[in-house]
N, CA, C and O atoms as a GROMACS GRO file, in nm:
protein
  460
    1UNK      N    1  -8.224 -12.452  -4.844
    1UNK     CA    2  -8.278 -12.356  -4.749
    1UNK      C    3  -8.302 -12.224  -4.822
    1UNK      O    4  -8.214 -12.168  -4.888
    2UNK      N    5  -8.414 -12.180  -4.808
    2UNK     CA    6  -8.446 -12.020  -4.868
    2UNK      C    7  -8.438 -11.937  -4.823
    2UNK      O    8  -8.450 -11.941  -4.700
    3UNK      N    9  -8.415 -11.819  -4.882
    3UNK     CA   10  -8.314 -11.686  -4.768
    3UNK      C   11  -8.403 -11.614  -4.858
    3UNK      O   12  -8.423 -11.652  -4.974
    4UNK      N   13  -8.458 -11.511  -4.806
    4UNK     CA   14  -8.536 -11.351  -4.829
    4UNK      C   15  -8.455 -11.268  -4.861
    4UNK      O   16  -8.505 -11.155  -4.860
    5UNK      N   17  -8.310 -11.272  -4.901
    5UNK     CA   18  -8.243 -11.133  -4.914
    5UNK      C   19  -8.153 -11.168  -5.026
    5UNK      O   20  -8.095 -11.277  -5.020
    6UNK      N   21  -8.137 -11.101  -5.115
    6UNK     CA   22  -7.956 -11.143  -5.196
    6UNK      C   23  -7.880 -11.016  -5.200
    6UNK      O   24  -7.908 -10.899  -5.173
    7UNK      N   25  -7.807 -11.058  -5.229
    7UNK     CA   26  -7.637 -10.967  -5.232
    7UNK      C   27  -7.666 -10.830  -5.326
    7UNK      O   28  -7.768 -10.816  -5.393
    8UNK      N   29  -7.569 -10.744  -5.318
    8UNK     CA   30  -7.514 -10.648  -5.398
    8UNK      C   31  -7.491 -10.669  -5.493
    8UNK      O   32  -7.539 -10.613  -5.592
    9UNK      N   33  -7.400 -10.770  -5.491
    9UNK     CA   34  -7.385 -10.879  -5.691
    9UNK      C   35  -7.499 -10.915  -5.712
    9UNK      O   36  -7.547 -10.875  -5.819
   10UNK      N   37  -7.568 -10.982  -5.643
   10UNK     CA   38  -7.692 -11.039  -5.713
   10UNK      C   39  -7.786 -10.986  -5.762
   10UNK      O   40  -7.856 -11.037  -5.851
   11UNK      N   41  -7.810 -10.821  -5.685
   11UNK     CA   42  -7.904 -10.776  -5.716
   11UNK      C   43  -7.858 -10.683  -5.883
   11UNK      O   44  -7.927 -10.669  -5.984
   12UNK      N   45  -7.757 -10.647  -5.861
   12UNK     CA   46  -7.650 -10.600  -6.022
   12UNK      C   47  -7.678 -10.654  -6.103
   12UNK      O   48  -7.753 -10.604  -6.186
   13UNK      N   49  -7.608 -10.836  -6.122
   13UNK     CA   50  -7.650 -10.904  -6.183
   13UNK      C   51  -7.797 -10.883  -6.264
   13UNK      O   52  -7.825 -10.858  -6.381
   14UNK      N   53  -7.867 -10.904  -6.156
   14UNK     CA   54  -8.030 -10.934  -6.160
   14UNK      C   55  -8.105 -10.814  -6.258
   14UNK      O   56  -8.211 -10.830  -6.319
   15UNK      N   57  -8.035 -10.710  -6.256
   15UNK     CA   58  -8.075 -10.564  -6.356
   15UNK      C   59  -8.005 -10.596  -6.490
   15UNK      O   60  -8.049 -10.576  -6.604
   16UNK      N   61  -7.891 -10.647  -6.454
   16UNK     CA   62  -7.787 -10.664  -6.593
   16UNK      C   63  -7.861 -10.791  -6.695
   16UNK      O   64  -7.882 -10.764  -6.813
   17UNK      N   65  -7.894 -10.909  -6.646
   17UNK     CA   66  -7.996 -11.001  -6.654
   17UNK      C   67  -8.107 -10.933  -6.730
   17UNK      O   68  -8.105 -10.939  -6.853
   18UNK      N   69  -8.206 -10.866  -6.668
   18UNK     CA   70  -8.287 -10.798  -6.663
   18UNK      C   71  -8.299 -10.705  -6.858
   18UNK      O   72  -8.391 -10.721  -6.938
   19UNK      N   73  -8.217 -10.646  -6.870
   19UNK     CA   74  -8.184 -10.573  -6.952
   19UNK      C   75  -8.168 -10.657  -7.082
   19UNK      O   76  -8.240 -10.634  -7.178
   20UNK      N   77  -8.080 -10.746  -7.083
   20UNK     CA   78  -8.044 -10.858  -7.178
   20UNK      C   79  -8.169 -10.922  -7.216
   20UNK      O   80  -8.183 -10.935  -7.337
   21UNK      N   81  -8.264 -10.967  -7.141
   21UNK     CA   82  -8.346 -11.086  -7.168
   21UNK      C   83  -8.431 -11.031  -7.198
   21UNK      O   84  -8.505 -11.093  -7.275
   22UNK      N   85  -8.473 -10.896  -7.164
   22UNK     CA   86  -8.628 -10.862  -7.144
   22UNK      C   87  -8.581 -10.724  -7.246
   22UNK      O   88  -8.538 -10.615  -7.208
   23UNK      N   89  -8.606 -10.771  -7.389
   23UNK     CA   90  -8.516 -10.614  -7.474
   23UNK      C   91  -8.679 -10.519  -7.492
   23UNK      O   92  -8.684 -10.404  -7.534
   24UNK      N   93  -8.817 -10.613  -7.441
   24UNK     CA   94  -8.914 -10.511  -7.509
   24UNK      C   95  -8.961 -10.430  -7.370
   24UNK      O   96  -9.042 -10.338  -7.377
   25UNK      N   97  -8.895 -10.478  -7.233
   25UNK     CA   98  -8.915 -10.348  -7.103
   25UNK      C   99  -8.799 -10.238  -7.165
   25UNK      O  100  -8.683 -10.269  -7.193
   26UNK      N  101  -8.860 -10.105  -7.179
   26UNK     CA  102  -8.779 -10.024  -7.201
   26UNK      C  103  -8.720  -9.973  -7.088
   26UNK      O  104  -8.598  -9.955  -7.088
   27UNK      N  105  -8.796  -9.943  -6.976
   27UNK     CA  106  -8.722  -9.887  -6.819
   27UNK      C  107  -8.762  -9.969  -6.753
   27UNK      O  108  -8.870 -10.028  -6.760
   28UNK      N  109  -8.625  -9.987  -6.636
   28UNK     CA  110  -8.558 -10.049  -6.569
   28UNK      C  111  -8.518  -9.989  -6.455
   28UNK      O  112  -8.419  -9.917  -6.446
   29UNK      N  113  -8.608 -10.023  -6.350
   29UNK     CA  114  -8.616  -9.934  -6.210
   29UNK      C  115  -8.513  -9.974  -6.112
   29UNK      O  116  -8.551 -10.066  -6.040
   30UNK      N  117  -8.399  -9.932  -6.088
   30UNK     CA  118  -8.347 -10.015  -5.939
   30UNK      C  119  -8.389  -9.963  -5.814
   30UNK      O  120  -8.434  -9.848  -5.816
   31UNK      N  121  -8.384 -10.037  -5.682
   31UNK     CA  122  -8.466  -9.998  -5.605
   31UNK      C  123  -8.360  -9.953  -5.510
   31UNK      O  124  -8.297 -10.045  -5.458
   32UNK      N  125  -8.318  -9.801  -5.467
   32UNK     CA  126  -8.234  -9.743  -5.410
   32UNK      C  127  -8.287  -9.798  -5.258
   32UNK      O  128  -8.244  -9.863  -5.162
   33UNK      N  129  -8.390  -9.738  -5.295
   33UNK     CA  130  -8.463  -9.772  -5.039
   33UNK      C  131  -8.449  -9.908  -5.023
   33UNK      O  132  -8.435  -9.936  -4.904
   34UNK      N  133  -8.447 -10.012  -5.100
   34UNK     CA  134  -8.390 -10.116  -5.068
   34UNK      C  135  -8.245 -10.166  -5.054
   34UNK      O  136  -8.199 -10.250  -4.976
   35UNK      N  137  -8.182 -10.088  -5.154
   35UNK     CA  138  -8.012 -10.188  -5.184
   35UNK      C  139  -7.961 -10.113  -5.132
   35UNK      O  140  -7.860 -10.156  -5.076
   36UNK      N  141  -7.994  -9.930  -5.112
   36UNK     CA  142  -7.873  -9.830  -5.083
   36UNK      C  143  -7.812  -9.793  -5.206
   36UNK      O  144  -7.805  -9.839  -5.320
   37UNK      N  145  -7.764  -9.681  -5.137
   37UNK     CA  146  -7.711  -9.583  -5.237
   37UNK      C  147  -7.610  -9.638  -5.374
   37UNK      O  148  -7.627  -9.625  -5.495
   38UNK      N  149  -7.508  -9.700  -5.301
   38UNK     CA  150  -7.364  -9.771  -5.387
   38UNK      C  151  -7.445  -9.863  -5.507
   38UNK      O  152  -7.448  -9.845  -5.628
   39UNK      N  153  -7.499  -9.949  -5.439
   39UNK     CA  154  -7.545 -10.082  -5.555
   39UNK      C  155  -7.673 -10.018  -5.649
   39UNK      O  156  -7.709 -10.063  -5.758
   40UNK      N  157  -7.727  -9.908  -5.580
   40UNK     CA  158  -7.845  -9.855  -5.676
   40UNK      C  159  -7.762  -9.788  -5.776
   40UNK      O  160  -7.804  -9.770  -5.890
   41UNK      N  161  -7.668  -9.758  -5.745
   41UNK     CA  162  -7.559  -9.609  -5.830
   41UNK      C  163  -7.500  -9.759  -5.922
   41UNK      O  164  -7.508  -9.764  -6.044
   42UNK      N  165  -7.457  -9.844  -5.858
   42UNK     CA  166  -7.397  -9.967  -5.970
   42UNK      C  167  -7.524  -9.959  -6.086
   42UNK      O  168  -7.509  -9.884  -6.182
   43UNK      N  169  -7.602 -10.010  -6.076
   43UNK     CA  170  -7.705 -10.068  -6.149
   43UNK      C  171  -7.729  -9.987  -6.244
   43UNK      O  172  -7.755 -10.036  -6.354
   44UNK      N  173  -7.727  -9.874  -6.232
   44UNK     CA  174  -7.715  -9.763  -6.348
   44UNK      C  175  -7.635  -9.767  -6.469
   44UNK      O  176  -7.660  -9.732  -6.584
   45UNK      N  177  -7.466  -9.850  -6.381
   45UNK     CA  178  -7.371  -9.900  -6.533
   45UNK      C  179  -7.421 -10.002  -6.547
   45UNK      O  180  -7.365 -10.061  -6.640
   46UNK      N  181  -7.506 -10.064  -6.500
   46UNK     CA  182  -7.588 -10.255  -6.527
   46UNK      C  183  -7.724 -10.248  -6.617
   46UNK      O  184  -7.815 -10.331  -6.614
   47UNK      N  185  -7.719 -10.160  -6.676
   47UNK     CA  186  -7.884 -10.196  -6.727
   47UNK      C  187  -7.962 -10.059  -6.697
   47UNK      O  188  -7.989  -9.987  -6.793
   48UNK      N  189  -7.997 -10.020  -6.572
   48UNK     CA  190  -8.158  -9.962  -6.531
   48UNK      C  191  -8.149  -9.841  -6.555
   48UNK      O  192  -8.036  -9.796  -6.540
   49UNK      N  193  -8.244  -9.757  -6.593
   49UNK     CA  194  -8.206  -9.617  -6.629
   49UNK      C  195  -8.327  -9.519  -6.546
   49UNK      O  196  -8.365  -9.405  -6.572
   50UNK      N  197  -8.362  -9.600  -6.455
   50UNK     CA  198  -8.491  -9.538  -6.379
   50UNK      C  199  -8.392  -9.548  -6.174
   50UNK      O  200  -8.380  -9.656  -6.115
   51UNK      N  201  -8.348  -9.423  -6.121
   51UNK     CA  202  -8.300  -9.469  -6.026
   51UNK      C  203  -8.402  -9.483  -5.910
   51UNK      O  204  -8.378  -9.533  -5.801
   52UNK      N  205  -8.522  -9.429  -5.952
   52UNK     CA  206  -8.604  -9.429  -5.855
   52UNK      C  207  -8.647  -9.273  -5.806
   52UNK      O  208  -8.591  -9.178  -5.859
   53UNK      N  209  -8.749  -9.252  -5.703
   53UNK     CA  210  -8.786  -9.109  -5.618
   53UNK      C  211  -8.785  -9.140  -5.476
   53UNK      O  212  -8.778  -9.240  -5.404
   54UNK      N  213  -8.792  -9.038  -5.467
   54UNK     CA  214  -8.831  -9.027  -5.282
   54UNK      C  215  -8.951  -9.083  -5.252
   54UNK      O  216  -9.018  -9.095  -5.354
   55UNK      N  217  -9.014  -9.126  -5.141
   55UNK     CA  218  -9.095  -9.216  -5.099
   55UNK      C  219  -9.131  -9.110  -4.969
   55UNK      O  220  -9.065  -9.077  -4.871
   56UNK      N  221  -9.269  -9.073  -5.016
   56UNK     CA  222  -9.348  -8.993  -4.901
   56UNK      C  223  -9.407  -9.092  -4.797
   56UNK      O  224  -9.433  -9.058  -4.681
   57UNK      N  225  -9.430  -9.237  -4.853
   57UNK     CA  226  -9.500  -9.332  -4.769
   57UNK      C  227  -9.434  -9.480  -4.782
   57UNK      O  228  -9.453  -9.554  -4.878
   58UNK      N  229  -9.369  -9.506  -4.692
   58UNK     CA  230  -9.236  -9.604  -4.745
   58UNK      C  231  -9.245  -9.704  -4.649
   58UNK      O  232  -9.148  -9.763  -4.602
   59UNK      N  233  -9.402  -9.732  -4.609
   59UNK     CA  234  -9.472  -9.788  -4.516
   59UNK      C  235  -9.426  -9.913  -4.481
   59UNK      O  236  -9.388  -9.931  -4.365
   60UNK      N  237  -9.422  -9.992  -4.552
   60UNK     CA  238  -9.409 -10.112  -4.649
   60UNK      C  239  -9.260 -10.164  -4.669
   60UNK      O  240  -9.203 -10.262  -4.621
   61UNK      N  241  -9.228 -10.089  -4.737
   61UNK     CA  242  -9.089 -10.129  -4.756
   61UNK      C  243  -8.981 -10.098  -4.596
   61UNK      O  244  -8.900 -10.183  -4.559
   62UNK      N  245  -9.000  -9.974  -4.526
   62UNK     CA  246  -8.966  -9.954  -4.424
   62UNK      C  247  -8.989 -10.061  -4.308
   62UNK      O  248  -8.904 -10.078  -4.220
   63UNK      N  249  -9.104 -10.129  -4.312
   63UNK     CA  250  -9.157 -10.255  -4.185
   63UNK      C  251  -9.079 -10.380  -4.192
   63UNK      O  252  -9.053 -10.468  -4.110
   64UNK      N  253  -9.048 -10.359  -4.324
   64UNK     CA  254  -8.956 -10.489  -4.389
   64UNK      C  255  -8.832 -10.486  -4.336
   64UNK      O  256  -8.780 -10.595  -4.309
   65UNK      N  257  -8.751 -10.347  -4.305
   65UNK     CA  258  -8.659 -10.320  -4.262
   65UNK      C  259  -8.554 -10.218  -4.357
   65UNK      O  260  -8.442 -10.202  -4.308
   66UNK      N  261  -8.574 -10.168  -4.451
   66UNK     CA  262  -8.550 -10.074  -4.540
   66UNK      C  263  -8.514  -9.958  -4.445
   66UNK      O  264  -8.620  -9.927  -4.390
   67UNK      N  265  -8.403  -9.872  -4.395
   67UNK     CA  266  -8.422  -9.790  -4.352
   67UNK      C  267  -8.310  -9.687  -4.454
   67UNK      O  268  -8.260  -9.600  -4.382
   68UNK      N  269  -8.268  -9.680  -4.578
   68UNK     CA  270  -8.248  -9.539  -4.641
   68UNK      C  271  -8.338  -9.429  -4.680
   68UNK      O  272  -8.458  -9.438  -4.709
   69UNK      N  273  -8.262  -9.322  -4.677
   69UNK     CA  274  -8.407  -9.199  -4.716
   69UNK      C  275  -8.269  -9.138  -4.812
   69UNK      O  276  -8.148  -9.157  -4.802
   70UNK      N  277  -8.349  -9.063  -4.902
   70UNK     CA  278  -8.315  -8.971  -4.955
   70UNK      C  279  -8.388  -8.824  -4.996
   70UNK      O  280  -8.510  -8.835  -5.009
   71UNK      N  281  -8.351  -8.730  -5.011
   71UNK     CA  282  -8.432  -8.633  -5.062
   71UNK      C  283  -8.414  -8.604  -5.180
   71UNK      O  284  -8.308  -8.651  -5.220
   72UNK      N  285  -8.465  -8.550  -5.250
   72UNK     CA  286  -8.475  -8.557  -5.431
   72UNK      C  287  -8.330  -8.490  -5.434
   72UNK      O  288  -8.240  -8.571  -5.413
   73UNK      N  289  -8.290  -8.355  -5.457
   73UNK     CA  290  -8.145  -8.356  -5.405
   73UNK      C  291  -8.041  -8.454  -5.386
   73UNK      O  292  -7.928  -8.457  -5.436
   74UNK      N  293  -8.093  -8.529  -5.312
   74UNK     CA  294  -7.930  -8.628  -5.266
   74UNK      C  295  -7.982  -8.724  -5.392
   74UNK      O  296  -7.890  -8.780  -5.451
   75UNK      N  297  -8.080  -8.744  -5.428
   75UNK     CA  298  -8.091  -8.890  -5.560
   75UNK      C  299  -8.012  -8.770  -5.676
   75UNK      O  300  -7.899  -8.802  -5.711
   76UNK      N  301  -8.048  -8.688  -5.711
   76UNK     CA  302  -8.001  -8.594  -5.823
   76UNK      C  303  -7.841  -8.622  -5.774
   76UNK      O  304  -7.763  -8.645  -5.867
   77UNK      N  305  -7.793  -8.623  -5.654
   77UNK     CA  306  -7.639  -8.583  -5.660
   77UNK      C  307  -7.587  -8.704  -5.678
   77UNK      O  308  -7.475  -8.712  -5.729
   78UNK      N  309  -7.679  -8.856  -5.626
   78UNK     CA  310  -7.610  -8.958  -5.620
   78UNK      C  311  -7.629  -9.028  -5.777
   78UNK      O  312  -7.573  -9.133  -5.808
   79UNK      N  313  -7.711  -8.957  -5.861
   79UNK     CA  314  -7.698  -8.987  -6.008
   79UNK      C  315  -7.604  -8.934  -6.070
   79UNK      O  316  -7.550  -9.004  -6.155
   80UNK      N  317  -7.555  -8.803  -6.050
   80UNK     CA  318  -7.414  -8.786  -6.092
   80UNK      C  319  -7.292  -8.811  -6.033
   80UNK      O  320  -7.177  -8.806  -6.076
   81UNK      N  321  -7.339  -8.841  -5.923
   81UNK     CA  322  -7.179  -8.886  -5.888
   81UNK      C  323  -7.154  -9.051  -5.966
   81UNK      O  324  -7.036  -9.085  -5.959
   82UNK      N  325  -7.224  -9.129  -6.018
   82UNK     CA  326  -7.258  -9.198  -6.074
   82UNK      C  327  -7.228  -9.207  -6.205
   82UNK      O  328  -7.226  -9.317  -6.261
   83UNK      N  329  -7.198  -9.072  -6.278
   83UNK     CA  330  -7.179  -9.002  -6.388
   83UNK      C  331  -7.251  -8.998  -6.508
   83UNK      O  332  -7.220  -8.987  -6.627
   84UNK      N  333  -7.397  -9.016  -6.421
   84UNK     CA  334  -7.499  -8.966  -6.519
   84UNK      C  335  -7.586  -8.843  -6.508
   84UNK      O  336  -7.542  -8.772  -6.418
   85UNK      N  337  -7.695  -8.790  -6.565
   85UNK     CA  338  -7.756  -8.677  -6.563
   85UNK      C  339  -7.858  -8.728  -6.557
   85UNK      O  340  -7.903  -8.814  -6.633
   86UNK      N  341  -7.939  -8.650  -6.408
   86UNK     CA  342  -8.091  -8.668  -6.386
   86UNK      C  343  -8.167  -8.613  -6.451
   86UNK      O  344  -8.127  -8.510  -6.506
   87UNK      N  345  -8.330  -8.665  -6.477
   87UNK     CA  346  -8.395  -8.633  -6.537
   87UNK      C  347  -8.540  -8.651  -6.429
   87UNK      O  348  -8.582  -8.754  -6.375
   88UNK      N  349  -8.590  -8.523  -6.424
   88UNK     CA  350  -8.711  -8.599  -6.375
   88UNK      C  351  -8.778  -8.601  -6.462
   88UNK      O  352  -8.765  -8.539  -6.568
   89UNK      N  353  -8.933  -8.733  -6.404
   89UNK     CA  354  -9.029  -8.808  -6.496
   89UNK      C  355  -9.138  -8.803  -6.503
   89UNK      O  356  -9.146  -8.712  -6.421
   90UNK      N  357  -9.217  -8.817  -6.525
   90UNK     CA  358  -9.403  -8.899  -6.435
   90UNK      C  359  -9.395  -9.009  -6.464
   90UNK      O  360  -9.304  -9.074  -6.516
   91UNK      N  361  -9.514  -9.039  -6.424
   91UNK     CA  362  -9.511  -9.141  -6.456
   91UNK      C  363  -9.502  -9.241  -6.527
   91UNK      O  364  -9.462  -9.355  -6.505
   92UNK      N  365  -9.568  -9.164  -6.665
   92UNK     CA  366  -9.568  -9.239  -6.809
   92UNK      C  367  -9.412  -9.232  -6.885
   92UNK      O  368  -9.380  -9.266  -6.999
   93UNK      N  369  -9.338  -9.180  -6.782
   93UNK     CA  370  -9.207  -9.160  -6.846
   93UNK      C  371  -9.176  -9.040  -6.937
   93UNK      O  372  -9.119  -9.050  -7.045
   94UNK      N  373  -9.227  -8.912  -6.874
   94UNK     CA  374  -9.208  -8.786  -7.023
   94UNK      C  375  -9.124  -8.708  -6.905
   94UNK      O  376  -9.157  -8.703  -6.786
   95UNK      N  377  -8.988  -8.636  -6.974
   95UNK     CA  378  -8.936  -8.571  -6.908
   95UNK      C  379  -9.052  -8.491  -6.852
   95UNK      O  380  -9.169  -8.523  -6.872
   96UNK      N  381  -9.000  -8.344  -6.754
   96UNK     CA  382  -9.047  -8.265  -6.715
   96UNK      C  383  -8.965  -8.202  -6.628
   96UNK      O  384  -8.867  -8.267  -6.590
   97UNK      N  385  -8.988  -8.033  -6.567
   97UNK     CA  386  -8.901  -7.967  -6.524
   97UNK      C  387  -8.951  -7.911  -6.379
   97UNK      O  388  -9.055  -7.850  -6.354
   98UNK      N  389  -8.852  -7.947  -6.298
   98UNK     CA  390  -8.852  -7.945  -6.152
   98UNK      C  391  -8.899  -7.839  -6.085
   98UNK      O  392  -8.826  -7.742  -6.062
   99UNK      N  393  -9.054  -7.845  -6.038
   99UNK     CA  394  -9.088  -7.713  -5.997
   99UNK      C  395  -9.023  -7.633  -5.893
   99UNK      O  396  -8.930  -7.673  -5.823
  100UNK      N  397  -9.078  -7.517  -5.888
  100UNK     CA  398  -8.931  -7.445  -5.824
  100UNK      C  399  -9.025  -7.438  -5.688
  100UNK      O  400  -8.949  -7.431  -5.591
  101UNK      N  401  -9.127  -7.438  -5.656
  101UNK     CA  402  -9.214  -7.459  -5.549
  101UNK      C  403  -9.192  -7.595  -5.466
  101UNK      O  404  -9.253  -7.618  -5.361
  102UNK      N  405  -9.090  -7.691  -5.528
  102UNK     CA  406  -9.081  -7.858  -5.500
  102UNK      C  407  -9.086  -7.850  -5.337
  102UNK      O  408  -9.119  -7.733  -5.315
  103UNK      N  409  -9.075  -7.892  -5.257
  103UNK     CA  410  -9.075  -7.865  -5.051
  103UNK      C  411  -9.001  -8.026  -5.094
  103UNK      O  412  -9.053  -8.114  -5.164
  104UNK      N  413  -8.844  -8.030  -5.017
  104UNK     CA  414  -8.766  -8.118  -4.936
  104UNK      C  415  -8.884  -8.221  -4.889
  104UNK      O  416  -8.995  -8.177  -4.859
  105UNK      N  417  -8.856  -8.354  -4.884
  105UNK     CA  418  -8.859  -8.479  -4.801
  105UNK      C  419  -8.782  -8.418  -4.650
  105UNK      O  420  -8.665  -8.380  -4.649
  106UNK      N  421  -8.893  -8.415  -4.494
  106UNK     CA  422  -8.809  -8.390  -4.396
  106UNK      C  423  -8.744  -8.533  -4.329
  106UNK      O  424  -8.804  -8.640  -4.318
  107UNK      N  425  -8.648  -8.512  -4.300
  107UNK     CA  426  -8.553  -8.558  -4.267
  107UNK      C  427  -8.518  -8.622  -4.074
  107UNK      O  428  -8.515  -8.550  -3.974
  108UNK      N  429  -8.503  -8.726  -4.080
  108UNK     CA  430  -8.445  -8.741  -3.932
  108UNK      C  431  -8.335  -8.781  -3.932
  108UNK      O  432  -8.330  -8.904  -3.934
  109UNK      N  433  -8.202  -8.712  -3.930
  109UNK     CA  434  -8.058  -8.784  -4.012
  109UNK      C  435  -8.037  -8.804  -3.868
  109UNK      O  436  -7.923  -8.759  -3.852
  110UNK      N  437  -8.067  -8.833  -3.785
  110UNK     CA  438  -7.981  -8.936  -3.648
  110UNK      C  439  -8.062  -9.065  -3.743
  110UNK      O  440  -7.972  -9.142  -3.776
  111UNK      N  441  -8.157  -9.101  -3.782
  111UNK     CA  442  -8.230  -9.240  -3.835
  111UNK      C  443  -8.208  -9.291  -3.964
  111UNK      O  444  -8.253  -9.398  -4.003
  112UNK      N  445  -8.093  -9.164  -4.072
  112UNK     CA  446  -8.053  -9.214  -4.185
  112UNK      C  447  -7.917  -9.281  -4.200
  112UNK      O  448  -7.812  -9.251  -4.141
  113UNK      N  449  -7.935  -9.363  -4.277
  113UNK     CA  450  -7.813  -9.464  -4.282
  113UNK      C  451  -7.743  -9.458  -4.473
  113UNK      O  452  -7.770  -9.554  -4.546
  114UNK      N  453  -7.710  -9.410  -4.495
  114UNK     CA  454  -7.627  -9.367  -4.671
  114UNK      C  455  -7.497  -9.449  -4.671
  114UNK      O  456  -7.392  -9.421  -4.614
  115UNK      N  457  -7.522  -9.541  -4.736
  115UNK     CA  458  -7.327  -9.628  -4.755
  115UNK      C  459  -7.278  -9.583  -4.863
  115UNK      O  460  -7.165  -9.618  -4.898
   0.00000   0.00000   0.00000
């Protein structure tokens, strides 16, 4: 029988996997709006060094049933609590420095769910 979803381990695993087999992907995205905060923050000691951004249009993944949000802020805090140091990126992967003009992701925290 086939199931649409796997575990917290599995998805760990699946980055740790990921990392080992595949040595010529250099970054390794885990997908926070999907797994949540804890197992995205795992995956960071598993392999992936990309935790992800905020999602202005999370259309898609949200219909599916995805309901975490974060604001760039809470990913920055939940990378160090993690005990690593954020970096933001573009796309092609070149650091760069956080404009000071940046405007918050707004928020409906009766509809956010953070484990």
């Amino acid at each position: 029988r086939a199931r649409n979803t796997c575990t917290g381990d599995e998805y760990i695993r699946m980055i740790a996997m990921s990392r080992i087999m595949l040595p010529n992907i250099v970054n390794i995205q885990s997908s926070w709006l999907t797994v949540g905060k804890q197992v995205a923050q795992a995956t960071l000691h598993a392999g992936s060094n990309d935790f992800g951004s905020i999602m202005i249009e999370e259309n898609v993944v949200s219909a599916a049933g995805a309901r975490f949000r974060f604001t760039a802020d809470g990913i920055q805090e939940a990378i160090r609590e993690a005990g690593f140091v954020p970096q933001l990126r573009n796309q092609q992967y070149e650091y760069r420095e956080l404009p000071e003009n940046i405007l918050q992701q707004q928020l409906d925290k009766s509809t956010m769910i953070v484990d």
